[in-house]
C-alpha positions in Angstrom: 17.4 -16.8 36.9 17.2 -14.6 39.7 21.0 -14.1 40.2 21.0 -13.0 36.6 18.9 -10.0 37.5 20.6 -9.2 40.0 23.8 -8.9 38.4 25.0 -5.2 37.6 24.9 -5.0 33.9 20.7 -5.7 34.4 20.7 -3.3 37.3 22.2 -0.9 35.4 20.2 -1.8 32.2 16.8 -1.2 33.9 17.6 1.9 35.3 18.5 3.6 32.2 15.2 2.1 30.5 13.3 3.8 33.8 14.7 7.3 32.6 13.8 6.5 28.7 10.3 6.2 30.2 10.4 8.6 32.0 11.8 10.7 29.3 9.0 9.4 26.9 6.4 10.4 29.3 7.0 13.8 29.5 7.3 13.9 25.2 3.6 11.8 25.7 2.0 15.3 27.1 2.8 17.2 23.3 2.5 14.1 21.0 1.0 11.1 22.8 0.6 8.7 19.8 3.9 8.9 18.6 6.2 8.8 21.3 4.1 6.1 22.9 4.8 3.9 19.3 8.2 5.4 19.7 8.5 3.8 23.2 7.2 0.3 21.9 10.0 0.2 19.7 12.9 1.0 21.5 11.7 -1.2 24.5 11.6 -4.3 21.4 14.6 -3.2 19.9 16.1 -3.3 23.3 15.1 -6.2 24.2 15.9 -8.0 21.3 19.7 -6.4 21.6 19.8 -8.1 25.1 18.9 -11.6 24.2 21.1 -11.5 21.4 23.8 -10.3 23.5 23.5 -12.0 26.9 22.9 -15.0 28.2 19.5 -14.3 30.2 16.8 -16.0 27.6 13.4 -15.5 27.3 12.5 -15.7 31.2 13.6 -12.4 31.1 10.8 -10.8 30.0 8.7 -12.0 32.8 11.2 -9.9 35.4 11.5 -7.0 33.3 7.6 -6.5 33.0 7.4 -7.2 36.9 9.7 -4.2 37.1 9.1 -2.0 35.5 5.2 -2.2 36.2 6.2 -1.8 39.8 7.8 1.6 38.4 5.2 2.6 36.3 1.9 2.0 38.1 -0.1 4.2 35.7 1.4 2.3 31.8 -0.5 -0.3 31.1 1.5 -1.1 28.0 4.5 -3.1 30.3 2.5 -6.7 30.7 4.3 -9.8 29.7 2.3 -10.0 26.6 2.4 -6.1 25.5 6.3 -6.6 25.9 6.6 -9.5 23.8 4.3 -7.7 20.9 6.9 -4.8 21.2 9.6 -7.3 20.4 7.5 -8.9 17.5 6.7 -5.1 16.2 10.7 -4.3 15.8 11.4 -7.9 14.7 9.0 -7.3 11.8 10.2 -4.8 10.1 14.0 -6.1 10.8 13.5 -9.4 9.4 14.8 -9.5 6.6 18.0 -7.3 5.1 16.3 -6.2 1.4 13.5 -3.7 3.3 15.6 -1.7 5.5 16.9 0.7 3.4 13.4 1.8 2.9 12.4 1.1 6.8 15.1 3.9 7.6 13.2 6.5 5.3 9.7 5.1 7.1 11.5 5.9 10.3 12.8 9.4 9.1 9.3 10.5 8.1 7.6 8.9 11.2 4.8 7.2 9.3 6.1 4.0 11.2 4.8 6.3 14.5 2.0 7.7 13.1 -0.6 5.2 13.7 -2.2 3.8 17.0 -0.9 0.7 18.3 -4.3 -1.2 18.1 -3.7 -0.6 14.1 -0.4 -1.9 14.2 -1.6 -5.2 16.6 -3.8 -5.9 13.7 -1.3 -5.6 11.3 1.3 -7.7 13.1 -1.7 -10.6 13.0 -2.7 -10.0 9.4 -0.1 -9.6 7.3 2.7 -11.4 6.7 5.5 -8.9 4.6 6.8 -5.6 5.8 6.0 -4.1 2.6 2.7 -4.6 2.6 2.2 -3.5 6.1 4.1 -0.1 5.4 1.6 0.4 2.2 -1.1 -0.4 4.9 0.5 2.4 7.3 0.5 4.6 4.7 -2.9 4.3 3.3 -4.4 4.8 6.9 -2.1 8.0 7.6 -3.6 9.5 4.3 -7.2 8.1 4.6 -7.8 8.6 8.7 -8.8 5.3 9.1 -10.2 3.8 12.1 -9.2 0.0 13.1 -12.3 -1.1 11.7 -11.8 0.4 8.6 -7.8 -1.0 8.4 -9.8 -4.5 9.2 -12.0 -4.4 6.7 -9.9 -3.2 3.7 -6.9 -5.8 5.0 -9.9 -8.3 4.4 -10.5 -7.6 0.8 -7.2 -7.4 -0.2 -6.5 -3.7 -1.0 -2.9 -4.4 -1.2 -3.3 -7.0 -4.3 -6.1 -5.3 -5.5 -5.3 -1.5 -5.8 -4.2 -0.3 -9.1 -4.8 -3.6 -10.9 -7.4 -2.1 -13.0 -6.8 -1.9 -16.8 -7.0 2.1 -18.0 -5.4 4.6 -20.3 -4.0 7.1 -17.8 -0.7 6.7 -18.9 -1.4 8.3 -21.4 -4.8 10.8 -21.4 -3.6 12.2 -18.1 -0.9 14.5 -16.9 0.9 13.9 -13.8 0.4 13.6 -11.0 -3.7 13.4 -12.3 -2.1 10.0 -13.7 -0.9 8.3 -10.8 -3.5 9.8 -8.6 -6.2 8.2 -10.9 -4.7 5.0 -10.9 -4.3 4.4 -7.4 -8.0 5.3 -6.8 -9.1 2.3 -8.9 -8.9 -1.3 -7.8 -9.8 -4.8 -9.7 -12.0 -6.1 -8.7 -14.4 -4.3 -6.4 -16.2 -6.0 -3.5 -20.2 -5.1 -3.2 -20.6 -7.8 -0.8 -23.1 -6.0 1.3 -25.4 -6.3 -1.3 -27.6 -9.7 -2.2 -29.0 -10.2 -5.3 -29.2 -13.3 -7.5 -27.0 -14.2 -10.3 -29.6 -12.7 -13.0 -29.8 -9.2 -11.4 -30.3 -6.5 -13.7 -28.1 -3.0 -13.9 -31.1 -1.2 -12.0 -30.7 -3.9 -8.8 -27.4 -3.1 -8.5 -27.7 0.8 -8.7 -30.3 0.8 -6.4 -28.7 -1.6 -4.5 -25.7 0.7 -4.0 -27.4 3.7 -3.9 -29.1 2.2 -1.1 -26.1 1.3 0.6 -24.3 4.7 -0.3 -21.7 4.8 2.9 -20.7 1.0 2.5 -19.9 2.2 -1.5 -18.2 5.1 -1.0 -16.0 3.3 1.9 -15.9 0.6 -1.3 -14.8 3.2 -4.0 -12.5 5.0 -1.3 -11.5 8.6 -0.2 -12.6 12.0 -1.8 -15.9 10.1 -3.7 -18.6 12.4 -3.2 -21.9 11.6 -4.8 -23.5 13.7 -7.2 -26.5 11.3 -8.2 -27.7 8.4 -9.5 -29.4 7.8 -13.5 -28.0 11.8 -13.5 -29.6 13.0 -17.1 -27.3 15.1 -19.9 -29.5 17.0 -22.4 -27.0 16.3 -25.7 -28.7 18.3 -28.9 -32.9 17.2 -28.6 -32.2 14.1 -27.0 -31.1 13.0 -23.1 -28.9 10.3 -21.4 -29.0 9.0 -18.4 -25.5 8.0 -16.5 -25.5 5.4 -14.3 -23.8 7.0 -11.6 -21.8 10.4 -11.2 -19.4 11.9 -8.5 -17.0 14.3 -8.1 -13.4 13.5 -6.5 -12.3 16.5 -3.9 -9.0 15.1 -4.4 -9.0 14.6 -8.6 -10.9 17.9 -8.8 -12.7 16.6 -11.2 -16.1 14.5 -12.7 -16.1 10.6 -12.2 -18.9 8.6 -14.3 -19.7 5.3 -13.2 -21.3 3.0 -15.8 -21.9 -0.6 -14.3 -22.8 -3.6 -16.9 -24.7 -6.5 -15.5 -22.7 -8.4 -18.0 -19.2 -9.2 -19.2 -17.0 -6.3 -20.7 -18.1 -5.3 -24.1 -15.8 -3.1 -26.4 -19.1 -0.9 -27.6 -19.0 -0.4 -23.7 -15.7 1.6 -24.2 -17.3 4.2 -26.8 -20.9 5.0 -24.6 -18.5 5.9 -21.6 -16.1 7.9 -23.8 -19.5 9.7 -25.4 -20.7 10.6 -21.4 -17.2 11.7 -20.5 -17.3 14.2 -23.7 -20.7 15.4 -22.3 -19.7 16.0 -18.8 -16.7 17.8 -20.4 -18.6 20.0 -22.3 -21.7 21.3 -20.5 -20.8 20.7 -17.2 -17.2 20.5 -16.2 -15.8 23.5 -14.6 -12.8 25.5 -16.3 -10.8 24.8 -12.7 -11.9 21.4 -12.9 -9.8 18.5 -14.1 -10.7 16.2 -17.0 -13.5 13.8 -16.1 -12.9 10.4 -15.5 -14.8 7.2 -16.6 -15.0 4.0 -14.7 -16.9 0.6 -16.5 -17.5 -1.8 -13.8 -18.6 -5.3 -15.6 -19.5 -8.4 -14.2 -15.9 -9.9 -15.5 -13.5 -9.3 -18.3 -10.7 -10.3 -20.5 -8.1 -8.1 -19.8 -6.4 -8.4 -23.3 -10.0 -7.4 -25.2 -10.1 -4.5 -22.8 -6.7 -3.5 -23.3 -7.6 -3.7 -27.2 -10.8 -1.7 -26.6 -8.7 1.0 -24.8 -6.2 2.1 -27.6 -6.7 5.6 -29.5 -9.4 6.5 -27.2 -8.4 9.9 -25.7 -10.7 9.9 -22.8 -8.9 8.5 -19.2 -11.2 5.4 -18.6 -10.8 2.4 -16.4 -12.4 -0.9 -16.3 -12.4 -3.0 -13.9 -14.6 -6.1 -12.4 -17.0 -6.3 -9.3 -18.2 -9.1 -6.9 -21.1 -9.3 -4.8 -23.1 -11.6 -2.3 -25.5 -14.0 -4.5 -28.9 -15.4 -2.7 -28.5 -18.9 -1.2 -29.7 -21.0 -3.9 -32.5 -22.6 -2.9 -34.1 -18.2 -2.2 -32.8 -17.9 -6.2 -34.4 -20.9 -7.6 -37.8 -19.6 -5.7 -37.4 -16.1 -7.6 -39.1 -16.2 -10.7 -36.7 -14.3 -13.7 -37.3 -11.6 -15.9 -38.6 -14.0 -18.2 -41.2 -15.5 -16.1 -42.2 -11.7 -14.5 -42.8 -10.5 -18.4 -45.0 -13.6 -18.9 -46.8 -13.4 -15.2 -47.6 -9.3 -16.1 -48.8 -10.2 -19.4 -51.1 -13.1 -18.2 -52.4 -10.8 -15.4 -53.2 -8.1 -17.7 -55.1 -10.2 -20.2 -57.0 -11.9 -17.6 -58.3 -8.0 -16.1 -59.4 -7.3 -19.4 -61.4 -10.1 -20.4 -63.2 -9.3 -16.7 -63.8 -5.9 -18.3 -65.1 -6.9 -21.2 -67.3 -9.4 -19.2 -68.6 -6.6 -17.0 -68.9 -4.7 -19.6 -72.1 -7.1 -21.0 
């Protein structure tokens, strides 16, 4: 092995990599980031090019890291392994013929170089298809999110999940309100930082996510802000209370959030379309955007929802939600609503008989 590197082709080889370094350490001053992702790429692209092309095999890595680390004293990013996930990074998105026509217009827009290498480590160990790692890419470009954040919507399947919600925005919304609308929803939607039983009522749940605000809004996604919860519309002499409202900075408009302890109703469909005409009316802006309604049920048939959906005129989406339950055994200890009504009921009757007995 060691006559191969000392042959000429190598020698020459690792000289012209030590000016691309060199080159691409100068660039790092102005735009670190990318020219350090830049950097990664050509050193796996070139060293995939020279396995494929000469006979020095894998063992060559080991030499070139040595190398070049004796070269570059002050780049931690030349170890063995950080050279080998270089290689795996290019290999990825070159594995297969059918994406590169669109890898060449990732590359010619940079998005590829755009994000920190720690987010694309956990993407190489995540996921398995460059098309879903580019929508990942994207997504974190447009949102600013951390690694954390990348983790955590990796683990609940954004990818699968985004857009799958059933809604009319087709065809009550103009474009781009359309498309913007319907990449904001998802199906289902995971409250798993919340525990309740399997019986909770509509008012756990909104307190329970009220409560929780910054893990829902991170749930529901960019540009939610939070205008309140049970929020009460005066319609003629008599008031309604919503079940949540925001306001999207990106939508420009109202969002009403009606959640359902239950599973999807069509009479659902009508008291969100009612609230959406109310916000419309007395308090939508004349710069804002039509208000949007989201119905979040415990589960649904997508056909009857699709039914419920057609001639209504307001943009609404439906979509399902998951959360946590109680371990069984703390459920089975809870008493339900049933047995509260009963308990209160007993309680009173027995303060008032005390009463009356007092009272002779």
């Amino acid at each position: 092995m060691e006559q191969i590197f000392r042959q000429q082709e190598y020698r020459q080889w690792l000289t012209e990599l030590k000016q691309n370094i060199r080159k691409s350490q100068i660039k790092a001053a102005v735009a670190v980031n990318t020219e350090l992702i830049r950097l990664y790429w050509d050193l796996g692209k070139q060293i995939v090019e020279r396995q494929e092309s000469t006979q020095w095999g894998s063992g060559f890595i080991e030499q070139l890291s040595k190398d070049l680390q004796e070269e570059f004293v002050d780049i931690k990013g030349l170890s063995v392994s950080n050279l080998r996930r270089c290689k795996q990074f290019y290999l990825f998105y070159h594995q297969t013929i059918s994406i590169r026509a669109q890898l060449v217009r990732e590359l010619s827009d940079l998005s590829i170089f755009e994000i920190p290498w720690g987010h694309h480590l956990l993407l190489l160990g995540k996921i398995k298809s460059p098309q879903e790692a580019l929508f990942y890419i994207h997504k974190t470009i447009d949102n600013g999110w951390s690694r954390s954040i990348l983790e955590y919507h990796i683990e609940k399947n954004l990818y699968a999940q985004q857009g799958k919600a059933i809604n009319n925005f087709a065809v009550t919304l103009p474009q781009p309100q359309s498309e913007l609308a319907n990449e904001l929803l998802k199906d289902p939607y995971h409250f798993d930082f919340l525990q309740l039983s399997e019986k909770a009522l509509v008012r756990d749940i909104e307190t329970g996510l009220v409560s929780h605000i910054s893990q829902f809004l991170l749930e529901l996604g960019k540009g939610f802000a939070y205008m309140g919860r049970q929020y009460t519309l005066k319609v003629g002499q008599k008031e309604y209370k919503l079940d949540l409202l925001f306001y999207h900075t990106r939508l420009k408009g109202y969002i009403v959030i009606e959640l359902k302890a239950k599973e999807f109703e069509p009479e659902y469909i009508g008291k969100l379309n009612f609230y959406i005409s109310a916000i419309d009316e007395l308090i939508r802006d004349k710069t804002d955007h039509p208000t949007i309604g989201i119905l979040l049920c415990k589960g649904k048939d997508d056909y009857e929802v699709e039914f419920s959906l057609r001639d209504i005129n307001k943009p609404i989406g439906v979509s399902s939600y998951t959360f946590s339950e109680l371990p069984k055994e703390i459920q089975q200890a809870l008493p339900d609503v049933g047995e509260l009504k009963q308990q209160l009921n007993d309680y009173i009757k027995s303060n008032q008989k005390k009463n009356e007995n007092n009272a002779l």
